[in-house]
VOSERO-452361 format. One line per 2 residues: for each residue x, z, y of N, C-alpha, C. Coordinates in Angstrom, 2 decimals. Each point is the difference from the previous one (the first is absolute). Example, Ala and Ser with C-alpha at 12.3 -4.5 7.8 and 13.67 -1.06 7.14 Angstrom:
2
13.19 7.80 -5.69 -0.89 0.00 1.19 0.90 0.00 1.20; -0.35 -0.72 1.05 0.82 0.06 1.19 -0.77 0.73 1.09
//
This chain:
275
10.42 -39.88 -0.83 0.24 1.33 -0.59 1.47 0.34 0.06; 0.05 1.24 0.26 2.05 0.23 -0.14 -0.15 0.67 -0.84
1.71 0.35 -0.01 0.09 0.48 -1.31 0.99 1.17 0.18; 0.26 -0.09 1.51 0.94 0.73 0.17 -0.30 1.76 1.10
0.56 0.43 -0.17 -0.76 1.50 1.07 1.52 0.88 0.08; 0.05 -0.46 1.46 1.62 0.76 -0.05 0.03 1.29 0.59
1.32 0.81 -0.45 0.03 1.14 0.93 0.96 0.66 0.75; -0.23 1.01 0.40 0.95 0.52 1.24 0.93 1.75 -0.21
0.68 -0.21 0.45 0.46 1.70 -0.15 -0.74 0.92 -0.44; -1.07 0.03 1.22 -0.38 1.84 0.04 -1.39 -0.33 -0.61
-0.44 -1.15 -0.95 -0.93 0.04 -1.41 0.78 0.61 -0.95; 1.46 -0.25 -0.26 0.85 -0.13 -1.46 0.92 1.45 0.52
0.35 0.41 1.08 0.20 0.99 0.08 -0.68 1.19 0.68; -1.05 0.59 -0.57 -1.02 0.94 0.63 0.70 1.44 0.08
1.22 0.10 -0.26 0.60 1.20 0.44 0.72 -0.37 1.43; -0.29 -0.98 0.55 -0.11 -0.33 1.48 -0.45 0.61 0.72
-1.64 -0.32 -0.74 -0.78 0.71 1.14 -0.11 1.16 0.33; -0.04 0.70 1.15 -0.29 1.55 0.77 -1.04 0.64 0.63
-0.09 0.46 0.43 -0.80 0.38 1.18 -0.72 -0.29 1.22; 1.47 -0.75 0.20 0.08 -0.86 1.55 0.44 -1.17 -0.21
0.10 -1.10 -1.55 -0.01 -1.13 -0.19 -0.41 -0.67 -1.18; -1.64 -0.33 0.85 -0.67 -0.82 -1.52 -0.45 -1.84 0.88
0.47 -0.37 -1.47 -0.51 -1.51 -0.67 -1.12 0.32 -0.81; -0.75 -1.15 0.45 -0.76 -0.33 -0.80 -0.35 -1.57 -0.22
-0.91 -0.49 -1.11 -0.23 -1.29 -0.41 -1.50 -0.34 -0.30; -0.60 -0.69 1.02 -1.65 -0.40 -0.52 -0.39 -1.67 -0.71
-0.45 -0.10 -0.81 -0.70 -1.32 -0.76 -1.08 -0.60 0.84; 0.54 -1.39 0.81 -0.55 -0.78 0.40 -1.47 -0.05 -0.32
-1.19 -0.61 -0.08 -0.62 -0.71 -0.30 -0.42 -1.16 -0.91; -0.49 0.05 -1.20 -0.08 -0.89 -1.17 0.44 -1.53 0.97
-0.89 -0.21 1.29 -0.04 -1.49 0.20 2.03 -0.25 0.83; 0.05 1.05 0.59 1.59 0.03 0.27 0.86 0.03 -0.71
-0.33 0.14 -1.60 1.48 1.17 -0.62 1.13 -1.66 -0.48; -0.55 -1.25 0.18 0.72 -0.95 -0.16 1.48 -0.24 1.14
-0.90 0.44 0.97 1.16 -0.02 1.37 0.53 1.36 0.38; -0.55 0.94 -0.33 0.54 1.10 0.54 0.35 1.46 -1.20
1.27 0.32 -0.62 0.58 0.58 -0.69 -0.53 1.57 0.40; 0.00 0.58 1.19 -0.89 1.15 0.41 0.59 -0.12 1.15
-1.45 1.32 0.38 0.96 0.44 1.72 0.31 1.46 -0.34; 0.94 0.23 0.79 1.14 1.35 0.03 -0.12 0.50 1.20
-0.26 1.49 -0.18 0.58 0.65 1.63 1.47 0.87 -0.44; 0.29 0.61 1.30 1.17 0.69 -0.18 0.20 1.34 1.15
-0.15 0.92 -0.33 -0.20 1.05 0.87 1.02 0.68 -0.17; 0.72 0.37 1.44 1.57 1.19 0.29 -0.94 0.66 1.00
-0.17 1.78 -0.31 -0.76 0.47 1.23 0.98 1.02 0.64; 1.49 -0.06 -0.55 0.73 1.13 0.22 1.04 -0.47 1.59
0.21 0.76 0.55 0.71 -0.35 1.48 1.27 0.95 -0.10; 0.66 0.53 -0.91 0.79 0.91 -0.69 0.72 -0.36 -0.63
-0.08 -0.86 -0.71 0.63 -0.55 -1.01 0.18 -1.47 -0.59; 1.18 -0.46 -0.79 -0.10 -1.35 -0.33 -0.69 -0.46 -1.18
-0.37 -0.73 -0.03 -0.81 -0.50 -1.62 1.26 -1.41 0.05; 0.31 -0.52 -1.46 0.26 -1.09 0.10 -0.89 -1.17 -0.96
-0.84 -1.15 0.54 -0.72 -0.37 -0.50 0.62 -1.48 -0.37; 0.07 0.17 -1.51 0.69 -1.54 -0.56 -1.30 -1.23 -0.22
0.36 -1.00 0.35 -0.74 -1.41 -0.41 1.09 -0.64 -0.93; -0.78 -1.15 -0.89 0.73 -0.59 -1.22 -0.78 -1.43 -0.02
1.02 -0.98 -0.05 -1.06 -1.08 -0.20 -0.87 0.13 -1.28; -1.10 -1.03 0.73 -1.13 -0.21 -0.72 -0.27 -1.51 -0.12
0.19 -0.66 0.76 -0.54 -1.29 -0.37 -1.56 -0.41 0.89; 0.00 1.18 0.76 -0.88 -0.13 0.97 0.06 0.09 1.34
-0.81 -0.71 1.15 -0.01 -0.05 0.99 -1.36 1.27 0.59; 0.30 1.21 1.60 -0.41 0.24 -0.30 -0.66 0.42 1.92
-1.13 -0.21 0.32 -0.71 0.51 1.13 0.43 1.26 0.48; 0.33 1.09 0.79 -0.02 1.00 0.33 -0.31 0.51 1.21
-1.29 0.87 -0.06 -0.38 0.55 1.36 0.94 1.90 0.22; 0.55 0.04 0.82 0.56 1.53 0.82 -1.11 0.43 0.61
-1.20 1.31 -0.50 -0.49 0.18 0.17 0.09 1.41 0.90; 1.27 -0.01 0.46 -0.17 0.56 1.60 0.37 -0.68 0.61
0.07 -1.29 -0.02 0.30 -0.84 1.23 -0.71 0.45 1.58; 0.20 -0.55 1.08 -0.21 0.29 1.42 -0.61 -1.32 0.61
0.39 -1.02 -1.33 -0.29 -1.51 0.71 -0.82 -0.26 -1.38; -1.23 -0.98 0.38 -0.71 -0.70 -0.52 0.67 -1.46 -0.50
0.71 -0.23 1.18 0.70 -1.99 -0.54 1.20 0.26 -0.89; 0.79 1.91 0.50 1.12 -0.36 -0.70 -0.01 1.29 -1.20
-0.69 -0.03 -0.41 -0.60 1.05 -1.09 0.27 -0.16 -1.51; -0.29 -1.47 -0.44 0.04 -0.68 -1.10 1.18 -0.76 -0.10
0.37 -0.56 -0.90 1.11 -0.75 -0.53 0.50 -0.36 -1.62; 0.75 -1.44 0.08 -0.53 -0.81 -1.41 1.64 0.23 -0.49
0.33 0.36 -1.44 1.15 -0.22 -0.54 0.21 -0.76 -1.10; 1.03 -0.64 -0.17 0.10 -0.70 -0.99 0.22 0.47 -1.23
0.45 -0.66 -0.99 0.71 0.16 -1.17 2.02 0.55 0.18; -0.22 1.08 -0.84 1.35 0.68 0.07 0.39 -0.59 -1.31
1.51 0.30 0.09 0.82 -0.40 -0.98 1.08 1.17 -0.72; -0.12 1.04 0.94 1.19 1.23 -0.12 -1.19 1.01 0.52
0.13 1.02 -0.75 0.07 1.25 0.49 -0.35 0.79 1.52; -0.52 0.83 0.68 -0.06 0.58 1.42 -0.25 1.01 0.12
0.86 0.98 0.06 -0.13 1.55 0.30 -0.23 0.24 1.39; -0.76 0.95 0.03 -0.72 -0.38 1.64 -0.10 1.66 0.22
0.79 0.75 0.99 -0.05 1.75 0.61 -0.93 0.24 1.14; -1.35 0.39 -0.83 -1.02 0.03 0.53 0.23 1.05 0.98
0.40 0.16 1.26 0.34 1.38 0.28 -0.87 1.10 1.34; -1.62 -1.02 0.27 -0.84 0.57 0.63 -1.53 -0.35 -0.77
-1.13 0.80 0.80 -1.32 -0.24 -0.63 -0.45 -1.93 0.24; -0.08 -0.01 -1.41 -0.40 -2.24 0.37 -1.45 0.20 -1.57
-0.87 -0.73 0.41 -1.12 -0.35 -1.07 -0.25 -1.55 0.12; 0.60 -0.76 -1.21 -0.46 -1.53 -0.06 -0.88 -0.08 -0.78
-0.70 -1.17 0.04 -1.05 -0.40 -1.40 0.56 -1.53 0.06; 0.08 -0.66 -1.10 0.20 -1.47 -0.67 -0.17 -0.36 -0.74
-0.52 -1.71 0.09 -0.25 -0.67 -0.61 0.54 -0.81 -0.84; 0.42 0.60 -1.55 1.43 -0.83 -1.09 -0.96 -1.45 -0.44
0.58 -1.37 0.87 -0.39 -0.90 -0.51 0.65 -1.12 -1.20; -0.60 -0.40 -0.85 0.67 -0.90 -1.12 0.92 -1.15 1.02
0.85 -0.03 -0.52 0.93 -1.18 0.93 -0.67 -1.67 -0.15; -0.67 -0.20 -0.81 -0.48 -1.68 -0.27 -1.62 0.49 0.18
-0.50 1.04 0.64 -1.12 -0.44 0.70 -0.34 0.73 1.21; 1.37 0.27 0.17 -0.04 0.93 1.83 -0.62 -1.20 1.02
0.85 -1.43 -0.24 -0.21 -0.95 0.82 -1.55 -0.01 0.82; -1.08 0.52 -1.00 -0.94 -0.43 0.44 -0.90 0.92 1.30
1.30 0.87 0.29 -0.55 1.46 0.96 1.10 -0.05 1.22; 1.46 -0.52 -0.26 0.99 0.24 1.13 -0.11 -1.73 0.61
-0.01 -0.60 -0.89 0.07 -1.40 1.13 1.62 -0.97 0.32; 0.12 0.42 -0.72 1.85 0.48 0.10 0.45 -0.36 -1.60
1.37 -0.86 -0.47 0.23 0.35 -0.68 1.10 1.09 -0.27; -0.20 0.86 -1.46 0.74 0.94 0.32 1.70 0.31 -0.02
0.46 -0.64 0.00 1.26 -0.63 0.48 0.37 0.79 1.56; -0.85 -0.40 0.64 0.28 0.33 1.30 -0.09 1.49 0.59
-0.17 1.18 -1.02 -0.18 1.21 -0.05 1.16 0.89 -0.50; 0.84 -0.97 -1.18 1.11 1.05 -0.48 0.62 0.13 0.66
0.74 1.36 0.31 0.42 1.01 0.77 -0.52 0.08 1.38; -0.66 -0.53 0.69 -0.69 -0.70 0.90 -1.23 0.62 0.27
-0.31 1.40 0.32 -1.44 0.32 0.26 -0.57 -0.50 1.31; -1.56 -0.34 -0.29 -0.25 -0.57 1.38 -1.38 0.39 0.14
-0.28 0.25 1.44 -0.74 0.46 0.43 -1.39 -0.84 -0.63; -1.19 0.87 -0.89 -1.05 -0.47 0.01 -0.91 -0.83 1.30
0.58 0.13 1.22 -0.63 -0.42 1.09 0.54 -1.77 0.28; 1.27 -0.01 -0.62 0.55 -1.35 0.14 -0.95 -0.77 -1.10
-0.37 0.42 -1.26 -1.08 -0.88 -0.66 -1.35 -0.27 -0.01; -0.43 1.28 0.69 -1.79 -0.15 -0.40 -0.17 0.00 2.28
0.48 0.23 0.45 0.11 0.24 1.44 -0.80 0.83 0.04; -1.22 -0.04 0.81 -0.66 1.24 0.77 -0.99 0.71 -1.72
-0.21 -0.76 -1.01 -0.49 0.84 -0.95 0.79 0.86 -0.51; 0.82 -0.03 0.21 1.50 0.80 -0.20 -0.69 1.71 0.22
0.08 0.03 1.49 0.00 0.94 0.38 -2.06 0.82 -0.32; -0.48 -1.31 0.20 -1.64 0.38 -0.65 0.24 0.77 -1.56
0.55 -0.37 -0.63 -0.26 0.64 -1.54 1.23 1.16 0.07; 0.82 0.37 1.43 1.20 0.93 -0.27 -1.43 1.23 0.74
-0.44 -0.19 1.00 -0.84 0.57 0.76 -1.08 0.71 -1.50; -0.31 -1.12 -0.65 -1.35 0.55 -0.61 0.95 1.58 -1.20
1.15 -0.49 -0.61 0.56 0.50 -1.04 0.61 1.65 0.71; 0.41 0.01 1.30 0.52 0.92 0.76 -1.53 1.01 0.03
-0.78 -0.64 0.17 -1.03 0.95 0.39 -1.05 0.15 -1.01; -0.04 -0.22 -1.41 -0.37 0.23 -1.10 -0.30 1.51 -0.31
-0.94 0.23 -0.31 0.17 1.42 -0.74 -0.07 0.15 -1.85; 1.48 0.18 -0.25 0.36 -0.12 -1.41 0.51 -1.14 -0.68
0.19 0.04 -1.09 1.22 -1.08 -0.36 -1.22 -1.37 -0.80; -0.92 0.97 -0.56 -1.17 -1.02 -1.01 -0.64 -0.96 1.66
-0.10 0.56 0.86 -0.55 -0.62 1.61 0.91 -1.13 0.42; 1.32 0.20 -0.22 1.15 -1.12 0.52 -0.07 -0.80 -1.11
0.23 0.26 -1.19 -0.19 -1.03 -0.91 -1.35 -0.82 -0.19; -1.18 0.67 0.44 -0.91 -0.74 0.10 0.25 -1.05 1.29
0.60 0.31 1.20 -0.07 -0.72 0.79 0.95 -1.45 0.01; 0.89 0.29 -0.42 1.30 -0.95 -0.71 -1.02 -0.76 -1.02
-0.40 0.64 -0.42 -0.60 -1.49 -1.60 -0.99 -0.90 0.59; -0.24 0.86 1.42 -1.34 -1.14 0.63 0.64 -1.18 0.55
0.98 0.68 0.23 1.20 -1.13 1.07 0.39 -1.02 -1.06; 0.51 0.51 -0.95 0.99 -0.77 -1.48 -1.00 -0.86 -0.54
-1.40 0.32 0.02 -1.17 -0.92 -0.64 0.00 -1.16 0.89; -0.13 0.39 1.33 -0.55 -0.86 0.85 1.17 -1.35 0.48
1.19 0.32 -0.57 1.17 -0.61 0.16 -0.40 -1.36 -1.13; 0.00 0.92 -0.93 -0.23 -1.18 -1.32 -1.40 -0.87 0.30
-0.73 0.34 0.28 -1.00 -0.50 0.43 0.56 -1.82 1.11; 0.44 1.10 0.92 0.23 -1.07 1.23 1.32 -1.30 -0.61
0.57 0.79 -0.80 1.62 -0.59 -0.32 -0.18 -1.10 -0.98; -0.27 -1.17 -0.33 -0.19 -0.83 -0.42 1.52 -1.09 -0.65
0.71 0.45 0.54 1.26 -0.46 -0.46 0.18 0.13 -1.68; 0.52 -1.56 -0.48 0.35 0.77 -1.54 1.43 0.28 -0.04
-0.05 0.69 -1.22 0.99 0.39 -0.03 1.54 -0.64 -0.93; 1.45 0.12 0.18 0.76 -0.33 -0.23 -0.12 0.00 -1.68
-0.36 -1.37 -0.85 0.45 -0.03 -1.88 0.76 0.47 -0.17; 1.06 -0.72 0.22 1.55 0.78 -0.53 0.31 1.09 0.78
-0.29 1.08 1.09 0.40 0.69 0.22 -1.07 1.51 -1.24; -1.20 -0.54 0.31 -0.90 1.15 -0.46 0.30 -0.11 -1.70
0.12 -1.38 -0.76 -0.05 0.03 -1.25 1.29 0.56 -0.34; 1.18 -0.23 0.68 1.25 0.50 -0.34 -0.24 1.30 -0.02
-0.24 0.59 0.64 -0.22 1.47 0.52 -0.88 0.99 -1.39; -0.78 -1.05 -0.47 -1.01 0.56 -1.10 0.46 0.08 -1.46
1.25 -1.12 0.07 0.51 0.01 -1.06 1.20 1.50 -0.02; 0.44 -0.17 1.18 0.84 1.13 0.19 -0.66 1.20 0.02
-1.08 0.41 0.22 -0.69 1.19 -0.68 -0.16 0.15 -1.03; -0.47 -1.26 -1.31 -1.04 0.38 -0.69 1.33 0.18 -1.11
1.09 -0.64 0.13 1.41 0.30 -0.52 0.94 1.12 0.37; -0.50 0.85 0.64 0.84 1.17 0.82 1.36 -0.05 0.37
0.06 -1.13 0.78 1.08 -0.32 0.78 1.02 -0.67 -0.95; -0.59 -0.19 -0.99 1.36 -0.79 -1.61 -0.59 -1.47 0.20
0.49 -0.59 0.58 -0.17 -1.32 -0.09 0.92 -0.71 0.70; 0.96 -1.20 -0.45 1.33 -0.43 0.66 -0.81 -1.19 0.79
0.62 -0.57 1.05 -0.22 -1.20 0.81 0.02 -0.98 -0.68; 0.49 0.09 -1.16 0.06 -1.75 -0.80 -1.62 0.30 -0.75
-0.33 1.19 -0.68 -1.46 0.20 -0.34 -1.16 -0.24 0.75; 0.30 0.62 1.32 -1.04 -0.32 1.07 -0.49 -1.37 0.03
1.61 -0.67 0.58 -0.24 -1.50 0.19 -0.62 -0.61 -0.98; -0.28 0.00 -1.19 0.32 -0.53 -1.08 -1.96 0.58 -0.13
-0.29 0.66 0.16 -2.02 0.78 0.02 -0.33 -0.60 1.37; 0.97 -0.42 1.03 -0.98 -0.64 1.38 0.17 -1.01 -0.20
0.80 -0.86 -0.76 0.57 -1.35 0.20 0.54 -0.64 1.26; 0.47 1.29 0.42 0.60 -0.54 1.66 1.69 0.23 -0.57
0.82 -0.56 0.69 1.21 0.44 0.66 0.79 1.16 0.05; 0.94 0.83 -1.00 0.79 1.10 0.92 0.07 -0.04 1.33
0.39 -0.80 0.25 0.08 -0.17 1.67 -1.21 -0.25 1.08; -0.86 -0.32 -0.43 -1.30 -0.07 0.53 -0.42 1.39 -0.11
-0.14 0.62 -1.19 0.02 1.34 0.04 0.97 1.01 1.01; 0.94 0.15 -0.16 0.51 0.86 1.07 -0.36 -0.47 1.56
0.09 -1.05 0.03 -0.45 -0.56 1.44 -1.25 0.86 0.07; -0.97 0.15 -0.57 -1.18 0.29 0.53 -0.32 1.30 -0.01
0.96 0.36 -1.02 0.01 1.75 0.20 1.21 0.52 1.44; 0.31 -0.62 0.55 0.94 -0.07 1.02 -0.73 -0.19 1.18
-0.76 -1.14 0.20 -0.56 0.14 1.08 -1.47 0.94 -0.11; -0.32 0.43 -0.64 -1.37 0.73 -0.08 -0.10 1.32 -0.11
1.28 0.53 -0.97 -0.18 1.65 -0.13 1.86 0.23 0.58; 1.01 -0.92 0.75 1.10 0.77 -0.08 1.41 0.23 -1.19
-0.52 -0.03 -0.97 0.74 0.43 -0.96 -0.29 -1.18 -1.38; 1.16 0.32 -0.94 0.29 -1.42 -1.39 -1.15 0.45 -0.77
-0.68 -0.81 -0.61 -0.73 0.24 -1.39 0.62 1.04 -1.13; 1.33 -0.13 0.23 1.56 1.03 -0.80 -0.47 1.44 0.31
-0.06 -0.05 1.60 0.56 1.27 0.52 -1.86 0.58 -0.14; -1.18 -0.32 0.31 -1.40 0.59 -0.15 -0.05 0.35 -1.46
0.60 -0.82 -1.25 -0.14 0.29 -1.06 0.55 1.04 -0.37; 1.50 0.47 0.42 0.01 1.26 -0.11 -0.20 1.01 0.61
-0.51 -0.09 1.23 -0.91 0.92 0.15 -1.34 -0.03 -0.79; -0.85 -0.57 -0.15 -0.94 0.15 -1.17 0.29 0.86 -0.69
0.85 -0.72 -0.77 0.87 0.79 -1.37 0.25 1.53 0.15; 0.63 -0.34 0.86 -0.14 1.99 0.60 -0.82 0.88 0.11
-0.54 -0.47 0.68 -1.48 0.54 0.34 -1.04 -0.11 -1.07; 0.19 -0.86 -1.57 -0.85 0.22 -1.12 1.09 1.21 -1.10
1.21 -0.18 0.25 0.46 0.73 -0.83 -0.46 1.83 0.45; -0.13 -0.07 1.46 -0.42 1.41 0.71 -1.46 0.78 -0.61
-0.17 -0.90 -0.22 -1.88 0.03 0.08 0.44 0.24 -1.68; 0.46 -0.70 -0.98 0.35 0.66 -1.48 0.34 1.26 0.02
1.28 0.22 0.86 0.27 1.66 -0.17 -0.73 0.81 0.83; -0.69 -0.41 0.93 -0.97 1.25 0.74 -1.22 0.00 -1.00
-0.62 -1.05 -0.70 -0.93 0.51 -1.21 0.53 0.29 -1.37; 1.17 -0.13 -0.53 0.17 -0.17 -1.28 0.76 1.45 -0.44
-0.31 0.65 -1.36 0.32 1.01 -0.37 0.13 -0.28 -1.64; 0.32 -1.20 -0.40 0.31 -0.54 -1.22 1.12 -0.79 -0.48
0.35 -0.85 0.75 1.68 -0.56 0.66 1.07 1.10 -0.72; 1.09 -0.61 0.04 1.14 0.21 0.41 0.73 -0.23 1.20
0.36 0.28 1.05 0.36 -0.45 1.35 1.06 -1.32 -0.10; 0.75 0.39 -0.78 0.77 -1.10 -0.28 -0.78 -1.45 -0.71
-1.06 0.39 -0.87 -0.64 -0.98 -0.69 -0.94 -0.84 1.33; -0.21 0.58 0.62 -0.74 -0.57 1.63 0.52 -1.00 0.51
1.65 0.70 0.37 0.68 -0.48 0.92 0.37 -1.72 -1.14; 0.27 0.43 -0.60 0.04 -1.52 -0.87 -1.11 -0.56 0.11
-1.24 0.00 -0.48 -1.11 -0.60 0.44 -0.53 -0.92 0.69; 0.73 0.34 1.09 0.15 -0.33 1.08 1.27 -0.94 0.46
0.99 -0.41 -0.88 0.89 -0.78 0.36 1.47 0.50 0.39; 0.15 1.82 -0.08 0.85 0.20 0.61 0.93 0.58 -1.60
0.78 -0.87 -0.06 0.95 0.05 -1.41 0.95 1.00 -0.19; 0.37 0.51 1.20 1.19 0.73 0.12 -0.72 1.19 1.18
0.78 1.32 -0.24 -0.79 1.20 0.69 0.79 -0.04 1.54; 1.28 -0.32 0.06 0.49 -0.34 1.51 -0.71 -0.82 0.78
-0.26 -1.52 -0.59 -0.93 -0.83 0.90 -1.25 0.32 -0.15; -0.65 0.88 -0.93 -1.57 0.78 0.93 0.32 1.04 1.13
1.15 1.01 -0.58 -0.08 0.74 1.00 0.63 -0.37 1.40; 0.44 -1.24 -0.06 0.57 -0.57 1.60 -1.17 -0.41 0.56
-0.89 -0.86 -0.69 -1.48 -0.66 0.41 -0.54 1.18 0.63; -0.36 1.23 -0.52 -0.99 0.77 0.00 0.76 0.84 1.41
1.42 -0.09 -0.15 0.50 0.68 1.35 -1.21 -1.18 1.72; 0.93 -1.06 -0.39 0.02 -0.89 0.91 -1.54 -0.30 0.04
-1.02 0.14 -0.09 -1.42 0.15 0.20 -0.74 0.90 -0.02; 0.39 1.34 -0.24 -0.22 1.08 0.54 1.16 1.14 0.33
1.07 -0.09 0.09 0.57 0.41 0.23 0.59 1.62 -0.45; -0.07 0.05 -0.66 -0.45 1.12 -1.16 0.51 -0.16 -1.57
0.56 0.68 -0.54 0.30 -0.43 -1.39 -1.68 0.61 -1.07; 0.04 -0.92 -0.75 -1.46 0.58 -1.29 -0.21 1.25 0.07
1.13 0.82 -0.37 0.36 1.21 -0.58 -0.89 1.05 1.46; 0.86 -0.43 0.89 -0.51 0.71 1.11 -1.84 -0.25 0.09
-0.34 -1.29 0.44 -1.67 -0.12 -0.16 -0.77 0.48 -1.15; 0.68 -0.13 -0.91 -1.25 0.36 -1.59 0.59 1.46 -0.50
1.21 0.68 0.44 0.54 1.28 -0.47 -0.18 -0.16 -1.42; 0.54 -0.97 -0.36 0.52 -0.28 -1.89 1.27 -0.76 -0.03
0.08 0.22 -1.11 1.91 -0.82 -0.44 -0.61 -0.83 -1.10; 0.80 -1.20 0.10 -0.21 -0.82 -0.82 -0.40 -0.03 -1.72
-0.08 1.28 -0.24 -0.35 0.14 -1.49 -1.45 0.87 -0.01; -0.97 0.05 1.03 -1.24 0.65 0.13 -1.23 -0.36 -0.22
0.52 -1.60 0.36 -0.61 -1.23 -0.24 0.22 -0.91 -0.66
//
């Protein structure tokens, strides 16, 4: 079970969206929703103009098909876990759909640990080879979005099915604790609930997802404090931001720069006394 459900710009800022640029977000499947956080499309239909479309870490790894691609093998492609921020000037017609996977149970769909993805996109055809392009073929020629997602969950079932590998203790239990704590939990705590090692710990969050047990936790953290102020209308903003660990209003608002790149004020259009 998680505990965690992260989010993205143009959910938390819907005065984003236009005319000629919508996001959207669909709910997996009861038997998926352990491995897969949702899938997202992203539609720019304008040839006129720029959109600029921000990403923010999440703590997830994530599938993505370009659904005007021209190529079947090179259509799809796997990304890792971000750590910073990515403003991206959308500046012709592009329609993706993707798959946001949990980072401690992606393993059981890329084959790969995910390490080998940050900053690093790679062609879906280098992991699955010629099914690559079979499930880019089926998703390209879908009619409608409930049709591609049906076709993807046949694929995602049939993975788990075939995939027999178990999975990493200390990577998945670490990971659970770091949800079910919203990213507040120090490395001497961890160690201390796995009975492993600080150092055994980062080792394994190093070779598996890329990044420190330190550095995923605050992203967590981020990404639960987001999810407070995109639902909460009872808070104090400042009473949040403490909540959450951040003692002083400079070092939230440097955090909150440096992972989304954006000050509060600007994303939530409130000042610190609204909340």
């Amino acid at each position: 079970m998680q505990f965690y459900v992260p989010l993205q710009p143009p959910k938390l800022q819907k005065e984003l969206l236009d005319s000629n640029y919508h996001y959207r977000e669909y709910l997996p499947n009861k038997s998926l929703e352990s491995y897969v956080a949702c899938y997202w499309t992203v539609d720019f239909h304008s040839s006129e103009q720029k959109k600029l479309h921000r990403i923010i870490p999440d703590g997830c790894a994530d599938i993505i098909f370009d659904l005007k691609s021209s190529s079947f093998s090179k259509g799809a492609f796997v990304v890792g876990l971000m750590t910073e921020f990515e403003a991206i000037n959308l500046t012709q017609k592009c329609s993706f759909f993707g798959i946001r996977f949990y980072s401690d149970t992606v393993y059981r769909f890329i084959r790969h640990p995910v390490s080998e993805f940050i900053g690093n996109p790679v062609f879906l055809e280098d992991i699955w080879g010629d099914e690559a392009a079979f499930i880019t073929e089926e998703i390209l020629s879908a009619n409608g979005i409930s049709r591609i997602i049906e076709k993807v969950e046949l694929k995602l079932k049939r993975f788990l099915l075939l995939n027999e590998s178990k999975p990493n203790y200390l990577l998945q239990t670490g990971l659970q604790y770091i949800y079910a704590t919203k990213g507040m939990i120090s490395i001497r705590s961890l160690a201390e609930k796995l009975t492993y090692s600080e150092r055994n710990i980062r080792r394994i969050f190093h070779k598996e997802l890329g990044v420190s047990p330190k550095e995923l936790s605050g992203i967590i953290r981020f990404q639960s404090l987001l999810q407070e102020l995109y639902n909460s209308n009872q808070y104090r903003f400042t009473n949040i931001a403490v909540k959450y660990g951040y003692s002083d209003q400079p070092h939230f608002i440097n955090n909150f720069r440096r992972y989304y790149g954006m000050s509060p004020n600007q994303v939530f259009k409130i000042n610190s006394t609204t909340k």
